[in-house]
C-alpha positions as CSV (number, residue, x, y, z in Angstrom):
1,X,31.7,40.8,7.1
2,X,31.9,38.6,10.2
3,X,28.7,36.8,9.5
4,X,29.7,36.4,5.8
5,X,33.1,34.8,6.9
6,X,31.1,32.5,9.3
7,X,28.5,31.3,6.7
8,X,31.2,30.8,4.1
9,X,33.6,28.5,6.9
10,X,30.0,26.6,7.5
11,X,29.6,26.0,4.0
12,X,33.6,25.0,4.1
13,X,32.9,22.1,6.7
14,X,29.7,20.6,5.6
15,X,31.3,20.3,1.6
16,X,34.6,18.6,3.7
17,X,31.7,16.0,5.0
18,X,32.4,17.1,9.0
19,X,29.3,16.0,10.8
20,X,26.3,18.5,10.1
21,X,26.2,19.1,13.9
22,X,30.2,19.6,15.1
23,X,30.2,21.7,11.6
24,X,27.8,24.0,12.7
25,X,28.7,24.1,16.5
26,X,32.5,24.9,15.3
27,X,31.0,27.8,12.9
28,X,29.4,29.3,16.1
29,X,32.2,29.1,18.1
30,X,34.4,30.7,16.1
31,X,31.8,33.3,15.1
32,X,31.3,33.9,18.9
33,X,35.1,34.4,19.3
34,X,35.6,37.3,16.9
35,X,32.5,38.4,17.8
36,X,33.1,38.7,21.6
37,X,36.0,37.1,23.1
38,X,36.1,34.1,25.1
39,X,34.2,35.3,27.5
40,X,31.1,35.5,25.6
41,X,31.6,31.6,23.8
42,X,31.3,30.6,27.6
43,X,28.8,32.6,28.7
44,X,27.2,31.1,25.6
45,X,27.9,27.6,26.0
46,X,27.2,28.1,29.3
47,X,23.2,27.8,29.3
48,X,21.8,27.8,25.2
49,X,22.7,24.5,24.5
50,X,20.9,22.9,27.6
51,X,18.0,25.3,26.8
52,X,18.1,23.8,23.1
53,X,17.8,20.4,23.4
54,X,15.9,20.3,27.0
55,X,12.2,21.8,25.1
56,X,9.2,19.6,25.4
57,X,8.7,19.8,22.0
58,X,11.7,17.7,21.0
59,X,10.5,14.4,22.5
60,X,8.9,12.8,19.5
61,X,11.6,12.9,17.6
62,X,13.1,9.9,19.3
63,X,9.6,8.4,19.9
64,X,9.0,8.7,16.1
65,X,12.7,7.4,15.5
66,X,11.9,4.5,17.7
67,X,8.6,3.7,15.6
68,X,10.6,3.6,12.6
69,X,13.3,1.3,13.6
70,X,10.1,-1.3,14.7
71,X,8.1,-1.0,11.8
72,X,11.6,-1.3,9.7
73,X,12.3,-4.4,11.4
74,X,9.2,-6.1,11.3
75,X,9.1,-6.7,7.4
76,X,6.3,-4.5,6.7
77,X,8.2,-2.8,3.1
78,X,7.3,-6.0,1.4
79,X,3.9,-6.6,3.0
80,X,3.0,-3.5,1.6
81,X,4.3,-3.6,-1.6
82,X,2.7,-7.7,-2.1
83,X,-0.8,-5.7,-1.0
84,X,-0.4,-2.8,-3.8
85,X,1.4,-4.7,-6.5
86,X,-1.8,-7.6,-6.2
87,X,-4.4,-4.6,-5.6
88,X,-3.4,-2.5,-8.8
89,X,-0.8,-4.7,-10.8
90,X,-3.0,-5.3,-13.6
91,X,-3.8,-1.4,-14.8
92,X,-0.7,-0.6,-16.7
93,X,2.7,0.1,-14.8
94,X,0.6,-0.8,-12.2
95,X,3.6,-2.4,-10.6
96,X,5.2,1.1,-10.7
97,X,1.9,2.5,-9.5
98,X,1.6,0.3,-6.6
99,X,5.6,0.5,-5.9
100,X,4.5,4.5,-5.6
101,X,1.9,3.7,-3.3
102,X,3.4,1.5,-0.6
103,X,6.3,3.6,-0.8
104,X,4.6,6.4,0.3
105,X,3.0,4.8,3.5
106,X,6.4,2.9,4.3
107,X,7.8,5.9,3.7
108,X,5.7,8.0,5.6
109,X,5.5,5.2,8.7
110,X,9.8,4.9,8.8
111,X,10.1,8.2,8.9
112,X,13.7,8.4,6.9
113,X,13.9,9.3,3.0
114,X,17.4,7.3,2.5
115,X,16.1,4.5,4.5
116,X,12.5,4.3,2.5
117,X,15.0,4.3,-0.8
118,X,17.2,1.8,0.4
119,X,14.5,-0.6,1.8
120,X,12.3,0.0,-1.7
121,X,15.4,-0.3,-4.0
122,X,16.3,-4.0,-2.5
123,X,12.6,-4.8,-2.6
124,X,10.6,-3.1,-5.4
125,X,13.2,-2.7,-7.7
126,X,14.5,-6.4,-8.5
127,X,10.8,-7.2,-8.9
128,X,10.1,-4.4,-11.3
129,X,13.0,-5.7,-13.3
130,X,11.8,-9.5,-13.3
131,X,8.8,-8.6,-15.0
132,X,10.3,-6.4,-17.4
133,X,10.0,-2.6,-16.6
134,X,13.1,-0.2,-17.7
135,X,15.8,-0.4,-15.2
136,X,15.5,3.2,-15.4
137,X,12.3,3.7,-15.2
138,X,12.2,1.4,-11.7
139,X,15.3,3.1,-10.2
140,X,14.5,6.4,-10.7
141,X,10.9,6.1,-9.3
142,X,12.1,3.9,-6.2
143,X,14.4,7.3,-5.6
144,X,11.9,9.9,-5.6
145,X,9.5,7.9,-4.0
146,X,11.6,7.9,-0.8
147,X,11.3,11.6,-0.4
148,X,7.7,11.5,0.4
149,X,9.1,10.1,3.9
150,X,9.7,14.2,4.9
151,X,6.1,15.1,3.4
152,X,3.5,12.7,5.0
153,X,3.3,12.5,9.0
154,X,4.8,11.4,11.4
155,X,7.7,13.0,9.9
156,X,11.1,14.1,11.7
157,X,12.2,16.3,9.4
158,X,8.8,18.6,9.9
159,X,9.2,18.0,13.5
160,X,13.0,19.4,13.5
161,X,11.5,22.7,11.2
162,X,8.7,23.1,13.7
163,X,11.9,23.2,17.0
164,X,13.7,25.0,14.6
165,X,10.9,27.6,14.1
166,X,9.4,27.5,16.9
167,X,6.0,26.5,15.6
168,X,3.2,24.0,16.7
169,X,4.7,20.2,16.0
170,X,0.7,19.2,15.5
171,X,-0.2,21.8,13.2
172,X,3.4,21.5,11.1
173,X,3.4,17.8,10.9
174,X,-0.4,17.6,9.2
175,X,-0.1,20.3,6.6
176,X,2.6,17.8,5.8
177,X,-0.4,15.0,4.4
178,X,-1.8,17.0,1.9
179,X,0.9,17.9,-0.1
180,X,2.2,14.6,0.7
181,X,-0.7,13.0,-0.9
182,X,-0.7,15.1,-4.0
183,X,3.1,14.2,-4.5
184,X,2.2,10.6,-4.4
185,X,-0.9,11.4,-6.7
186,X,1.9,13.4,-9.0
187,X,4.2,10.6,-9.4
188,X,1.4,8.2,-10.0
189,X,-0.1,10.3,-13.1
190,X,3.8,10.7,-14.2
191,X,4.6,6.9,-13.9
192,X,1.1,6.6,-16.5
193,X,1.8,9.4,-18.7
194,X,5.5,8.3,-19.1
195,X,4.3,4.5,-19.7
196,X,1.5,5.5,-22.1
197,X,3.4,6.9,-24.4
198,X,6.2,4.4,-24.3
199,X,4.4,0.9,-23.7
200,X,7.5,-1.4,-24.2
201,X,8.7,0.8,-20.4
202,X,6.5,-1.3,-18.5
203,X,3.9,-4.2,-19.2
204,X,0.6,-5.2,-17.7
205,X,0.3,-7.1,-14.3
206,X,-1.5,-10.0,-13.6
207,X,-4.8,-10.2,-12.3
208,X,-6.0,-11.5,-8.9
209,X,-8.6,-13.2,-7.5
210,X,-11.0,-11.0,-4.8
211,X,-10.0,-13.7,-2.1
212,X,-5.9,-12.7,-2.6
213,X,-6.9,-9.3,-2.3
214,X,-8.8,-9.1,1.0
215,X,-6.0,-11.8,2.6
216,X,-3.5,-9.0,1.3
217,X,-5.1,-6.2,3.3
218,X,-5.5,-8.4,6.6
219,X,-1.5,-8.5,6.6
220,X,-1.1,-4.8,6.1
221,X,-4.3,-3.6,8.5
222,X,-2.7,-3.1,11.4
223,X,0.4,-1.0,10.0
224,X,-2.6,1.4,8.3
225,X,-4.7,1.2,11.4
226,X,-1.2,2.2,13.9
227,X,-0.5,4.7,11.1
228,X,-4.6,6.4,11.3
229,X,-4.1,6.7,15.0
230,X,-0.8,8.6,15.1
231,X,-1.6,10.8,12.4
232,X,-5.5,11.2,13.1
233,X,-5.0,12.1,17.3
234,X,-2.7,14.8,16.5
235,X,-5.0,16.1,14.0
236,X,-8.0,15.6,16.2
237,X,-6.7,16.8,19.1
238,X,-7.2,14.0,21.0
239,X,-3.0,13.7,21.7
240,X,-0.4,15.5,21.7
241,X,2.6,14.8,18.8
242,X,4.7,13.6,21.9
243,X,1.6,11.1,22.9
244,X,0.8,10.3,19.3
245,X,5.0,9.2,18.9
246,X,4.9,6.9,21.9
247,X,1.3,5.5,21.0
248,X,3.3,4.7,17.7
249,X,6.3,3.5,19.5
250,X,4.4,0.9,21.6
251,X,1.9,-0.1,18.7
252,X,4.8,-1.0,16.4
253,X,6.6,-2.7,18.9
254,X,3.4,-4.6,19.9
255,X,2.9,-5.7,16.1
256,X,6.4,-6.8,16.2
257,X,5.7,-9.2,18.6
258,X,2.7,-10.6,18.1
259,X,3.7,-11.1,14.2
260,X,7.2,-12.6,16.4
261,X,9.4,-10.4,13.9
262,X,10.8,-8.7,17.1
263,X,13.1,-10.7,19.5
264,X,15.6,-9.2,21.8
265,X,19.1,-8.5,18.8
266,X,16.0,-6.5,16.6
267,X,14.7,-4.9,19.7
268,X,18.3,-3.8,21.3
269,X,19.5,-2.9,17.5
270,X,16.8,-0.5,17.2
271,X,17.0,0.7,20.5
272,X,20.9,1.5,19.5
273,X,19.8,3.4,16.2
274,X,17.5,5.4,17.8
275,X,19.8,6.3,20.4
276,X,22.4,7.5,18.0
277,X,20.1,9.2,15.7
278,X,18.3,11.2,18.6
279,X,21.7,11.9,19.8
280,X,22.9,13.4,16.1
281,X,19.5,15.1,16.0
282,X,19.9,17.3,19.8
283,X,23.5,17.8,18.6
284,X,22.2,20.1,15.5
285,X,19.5,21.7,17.2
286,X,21.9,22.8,20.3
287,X,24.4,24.2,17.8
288,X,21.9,25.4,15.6
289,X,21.1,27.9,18.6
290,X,24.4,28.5,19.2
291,X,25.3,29.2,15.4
292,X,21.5,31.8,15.7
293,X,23.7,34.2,18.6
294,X,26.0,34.7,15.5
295,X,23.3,35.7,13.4
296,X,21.5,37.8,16.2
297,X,24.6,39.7,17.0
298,X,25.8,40.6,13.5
299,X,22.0,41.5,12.6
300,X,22.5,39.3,9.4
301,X,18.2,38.4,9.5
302,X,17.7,42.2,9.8
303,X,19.8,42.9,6.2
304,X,18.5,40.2,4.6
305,X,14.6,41.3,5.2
306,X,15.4,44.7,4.4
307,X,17.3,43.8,1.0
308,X,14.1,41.8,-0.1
309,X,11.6,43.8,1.2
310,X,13.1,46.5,-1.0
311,X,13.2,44.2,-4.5
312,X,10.3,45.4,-6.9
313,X,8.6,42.1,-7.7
314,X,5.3,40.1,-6.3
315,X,6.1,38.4,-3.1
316,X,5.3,35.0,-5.3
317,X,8.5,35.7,-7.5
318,X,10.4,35.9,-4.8
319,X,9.6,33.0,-3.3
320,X,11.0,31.1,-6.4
321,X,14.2,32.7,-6.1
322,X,14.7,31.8,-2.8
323,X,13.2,28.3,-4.0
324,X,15.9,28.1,-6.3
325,X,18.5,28.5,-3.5
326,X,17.1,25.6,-1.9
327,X,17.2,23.9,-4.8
328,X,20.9,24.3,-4.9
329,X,21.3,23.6,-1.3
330,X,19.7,20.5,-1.7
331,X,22.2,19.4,-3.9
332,X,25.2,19.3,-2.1
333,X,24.0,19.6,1.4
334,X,22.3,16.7,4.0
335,X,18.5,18.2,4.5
336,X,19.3,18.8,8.5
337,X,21.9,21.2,7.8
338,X,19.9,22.9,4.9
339,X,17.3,24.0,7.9
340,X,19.5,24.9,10.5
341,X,21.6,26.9,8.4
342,X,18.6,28.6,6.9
343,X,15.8,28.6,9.0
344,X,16.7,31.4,11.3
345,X,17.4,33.9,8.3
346,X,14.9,32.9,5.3
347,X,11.9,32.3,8.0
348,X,11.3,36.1,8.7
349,X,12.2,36.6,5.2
350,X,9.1,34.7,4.6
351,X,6.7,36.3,6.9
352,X,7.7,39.5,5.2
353,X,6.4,38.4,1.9
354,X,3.5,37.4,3.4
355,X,3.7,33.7,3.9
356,X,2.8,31.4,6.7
357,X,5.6,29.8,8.9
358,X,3.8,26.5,8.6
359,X,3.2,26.6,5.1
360,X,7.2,27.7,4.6
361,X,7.8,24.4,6.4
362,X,6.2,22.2,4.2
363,X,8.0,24.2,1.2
364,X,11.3,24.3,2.8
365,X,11.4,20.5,3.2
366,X,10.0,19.3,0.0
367,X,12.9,22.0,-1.9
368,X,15.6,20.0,0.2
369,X,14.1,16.1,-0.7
370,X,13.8,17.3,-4.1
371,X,18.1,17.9,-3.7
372,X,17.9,13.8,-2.1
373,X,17.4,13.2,-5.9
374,X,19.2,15.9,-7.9
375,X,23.2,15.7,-9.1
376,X,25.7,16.0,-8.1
377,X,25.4,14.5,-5.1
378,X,21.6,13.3,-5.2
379,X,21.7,10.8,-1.8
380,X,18.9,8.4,-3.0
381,X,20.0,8.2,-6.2
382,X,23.4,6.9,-5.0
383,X,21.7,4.7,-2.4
384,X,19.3,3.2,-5.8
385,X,22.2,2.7,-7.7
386,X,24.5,0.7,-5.3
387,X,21.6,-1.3,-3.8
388,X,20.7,-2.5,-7.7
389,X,23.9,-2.3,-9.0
390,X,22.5,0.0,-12.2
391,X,25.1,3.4,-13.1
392,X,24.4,6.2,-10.8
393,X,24.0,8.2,-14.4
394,X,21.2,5.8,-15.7
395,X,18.9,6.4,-12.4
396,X,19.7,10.3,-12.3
397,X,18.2,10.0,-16.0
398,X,15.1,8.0,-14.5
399,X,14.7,10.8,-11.9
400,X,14.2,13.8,-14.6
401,X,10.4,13.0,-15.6
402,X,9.4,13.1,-11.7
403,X,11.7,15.7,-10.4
404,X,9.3,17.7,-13.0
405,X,6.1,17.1,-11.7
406,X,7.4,17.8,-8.1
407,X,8.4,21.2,-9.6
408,X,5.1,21.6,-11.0
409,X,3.7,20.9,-7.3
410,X,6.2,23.6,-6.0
411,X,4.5,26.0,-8.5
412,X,1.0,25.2,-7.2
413,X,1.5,25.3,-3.5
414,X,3.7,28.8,-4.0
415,X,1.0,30.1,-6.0
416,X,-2.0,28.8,-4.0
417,X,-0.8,28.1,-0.5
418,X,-4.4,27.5,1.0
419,X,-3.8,24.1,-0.2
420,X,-0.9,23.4,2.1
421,X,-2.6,25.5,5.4
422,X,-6.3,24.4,4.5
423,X,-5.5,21.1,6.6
424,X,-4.2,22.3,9.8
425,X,-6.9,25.2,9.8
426,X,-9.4,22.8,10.6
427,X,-7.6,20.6,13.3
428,X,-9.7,20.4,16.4
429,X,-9.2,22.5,19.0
């Protein structure tokens, strides 16, 4: 009953829009209260919150923050859209093709889903629009393809599941590429299919000479050759994710400079943004442990794995349900608070089906970007829809068609999760 009431007063504050962390801390405090008295919220307070937020493993997350406000700053969105959109332009929608493309690496590279949306909505969409695509069709691409930012490493979000479930960063963050690459390659086939059967959606680029090409890819070469050594150390072994973040830090700041993007207000603004946001980050994870003493005490994991170990269906079929949840979740709630809430009581649940904590990771985030684009609240979606000035109901219309085919990519990785660990099971070392 206690945990129940707990849950339910969470839910409460994060619908009232109180700050994902203060919303859980406040639900753990007061759970702590009926729970124990005030001496137990002190003796509480007292050391798990330092414990929380003082773990090793926690350090990229402002290194890869840091990265991300460089790389945002230095103008690469549209140097990596000019280098797709002259690449495949002339293959038809091959401006929606390549706008799928660099979204994915600037996505991947910044690290945010909102800010990959808002950057690709002021720069793809507009052009998409010139040449004559559907307004619909560009918006909702430009929102779904910002999601891919929680799939493909260096990701934060995988690196706040991995904290959260006390799993290896390395191995969490690439079993992230894979599916992240297979999302990309699922929006790509959707933006064909839906464009093949309705030509007048998009038209034909123009073509390009070889010389415009190669001049392209000497402009982007050093964002993909900073992004191949993050992402390739960690899976090599050769560094660890903390390493790998601060080789990213430094080689995006270094670009920045050389390409004289950077001066001190860029350098000092990011170094404010990634102070707050590191800040907001350690402030969920320490009350995410305090909200877990709730949990603990009231034995609310224990119930839950009993109640689905005893349901009579295959452990695949389960998993959807709980899918669905997240689903919901990921409608109405921010993607930090989906994992902190759920995390400590669906993980176990997981391993009793049978399932991999990694490969739950992977799932886990992709159900809550999936929410980033679904109604009511659909964050990217609104942040499409004010950045091009189109109704928020015409882009949650353009998100349908590619909201499927992540679905069907759901389906595949629940029924065949090899294809999410097979990745990790071959790092080195």
């Amino acid at each position: 009953m206690l945990a129940a009431l707990v849950i339910v007063l969470l839910l409460v504050l994060l619908l009232v829009r109180v700050p994902v962390g203060f919303a859980i801390g406040i639900a753990g405090v007061i759970g702590l209260l009926l729970q124990g008295g005030p001496q137990l919220v002190l003796g509480v307070l007292e050391t798990t919150p330092h414990t929380a937020v003082s773990a090793y493993s926690l350090t990229p997350i402002p290194l890869f923050i840091l990265m991300a406000q460089f790389v945002l700053r230095s103008g690469v969105a549209g140097e990596l859209f000019d280098a797709a959109r002259i690449w495949v332009g002339r293959v038809p929608a091959g401006l929606g093709v390549a706008t799928t493309l660099s979204g994915a690496v600037f996505a991947a590279i910044s690290g945010s889903s909102t800010a990959a949306a808002a950057t690709l909505a002021s720069t793809a969409v507009p052009e998409m629009t010139r040449r004559g695509y559907d307004p619909r069709l560009a918006g909702g691409l430009v929102a779904v393809v910002g999601t891919l930012a929680a799939m493909v490493p260096p990701s934060i979000i995988l690196v706040f599941y991995a904290v959260l479930a006390e799993e290896s960063v390395g191995q969490v963050l690439v079993a992230g590429f894979l599916p992240g690459v297979l999302v990309t390659v699922a929006l790509v086939v959707t933006t064909l299919l839906l464009v093949r059967r309705r030509p007048e959606l998009a038209p034909r680029g123009e073509r390009h000479p070889l010389a415009v090409k190669v001049r392209t890819l000497t402009a982007v070469a050093p964002v993909a050759v900073l992004f191949a050594l993050v992402t390739g150390s960690i899976y090599l072994s050769l560094a660890t994710p903390t390493e790998a973040a601060a080789l990213g830090a430094a080689g995006a700041l270094a670009i920045g400079l050389v390409r004289r993007r950077l001066g001190a207000p860029e350098i000092r603004a990011a170094l404010l943004d990634t102070l707050g946001s590191s800040v907001m980050i350690l402030l969920i994870i320490a009350a995410a442990h305090v909200f877990g003493y709730v949990l603990t005490l009231t034995r609310v994991t224990e119930t839950v794995v009993g109640a689905v170990a005893s349901i009579p269906a295959p452990a695949a079929v389960v998993f959807l349900g709980i899918a669905v949840v997240y689903l919901v979740l990921g409608a109405f709630l921010d993607q930090m608070a989906i994992l902190a809430l759920t995390v400590p009581i669906v993980l176990p649940v997981v391993e009793q089906l049978g399932y991999d904590p990694v490969w739950f990771g992977v799932m886990v985030v992709l159900l809550a970007e999936i929410g980033l684009v679904s109604p009511p609240l659909g964050l990217n979606v609104f942040i499409v829809a004010r950045a091009t000035r189109q109704p928020t109901e015409q882009v949650f219309r353009g998100v349908v068609p590619f909201v499927v085919a992540m679905l069907v990519v759901v389906l595949l990785f629940t029924f065949v999760p090899q294809i999410v660990l097979w990745l990790p099971g071959t790092m080195a070392g």
